[in-house]
Phi, psi and omega in degrees: 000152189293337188274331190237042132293317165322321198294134172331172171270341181275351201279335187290318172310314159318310182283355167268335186293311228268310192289006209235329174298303179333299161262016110349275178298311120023279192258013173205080197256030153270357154321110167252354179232146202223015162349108147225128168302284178330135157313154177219355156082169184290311175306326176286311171313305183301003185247325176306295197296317144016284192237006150274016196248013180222325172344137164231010207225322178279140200277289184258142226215033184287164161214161158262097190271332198314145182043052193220144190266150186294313101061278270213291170338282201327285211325321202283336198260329188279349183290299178271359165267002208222344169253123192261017161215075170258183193222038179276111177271341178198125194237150172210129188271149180243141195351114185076018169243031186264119183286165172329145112103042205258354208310310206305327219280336186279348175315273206311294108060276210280315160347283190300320199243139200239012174255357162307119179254323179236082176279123165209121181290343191317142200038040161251144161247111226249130157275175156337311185286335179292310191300294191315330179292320207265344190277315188321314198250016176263303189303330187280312179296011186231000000 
């Protein structure tokens, strides 16, 4: 991908640090708690939405989405709305990383999953459409 030929020598060690939790999780799936800050680039979501699309065990979930294509965002959130036993309770995006235009990804996401207690933007910049999608799709889940 064009963003990460580009990309530093510290972003890469991250998205290998990302793919190597991936398979981490894989093979040691009593994780319950998962931080990642770091950006993490388009392999690392795509490795993440993997094994969060099977995942039974992680509780607590941030990420950094920044410079990450929505696209790519939507799918990870669209990952974790489609494993209906998952046991994810609290996701937190971290500050300024939410991509341009993300509102769609909480529909299906919120739709589905019923074990999510906490979503949090904070210090993300959320418009009207993010909140109204999130309001849209708490309400069709209950």
């Amino acid at each position: 991908l064009a963003s990460e030929r580009t990309a530093s020598p510290n972003a890469e060690r991250v998205q290998v640090a990302v793919r190597s939790v991936a398979r981490v999780l894989e093979m040691h799936p009593q994780c319950a708690h998962l931080w990642i800050e770091s950006t993490i680039g388009e392999s690392g979501v795509e490795a993440l939405a993997g094994v969060m699309a099977t995942n039974t065990t992680v509780q607590y979930l941030t990420l950094n989405l920044k410079d990450v294509r929505k696209d790519a965002a939507e799918e990870l959130m669209a990952a974790i709305g489609r494993n209906t036993w998952t046991e994810l309770r609290d996701l937190r995006f971290a500050a300024g990383s939410l991509p341009t235009g993300f509102e769609g990804a909480f529909g299906p996401l919120l739709q589905t999953n019923t074990c999510l207690r906490s979503l949090t933007l904070e210090a993300n910049s959320v418009g009207d459409a993010v909140v109204v999608a999130i309001v849209d799709a708490v309400l069709q889940n209950q």
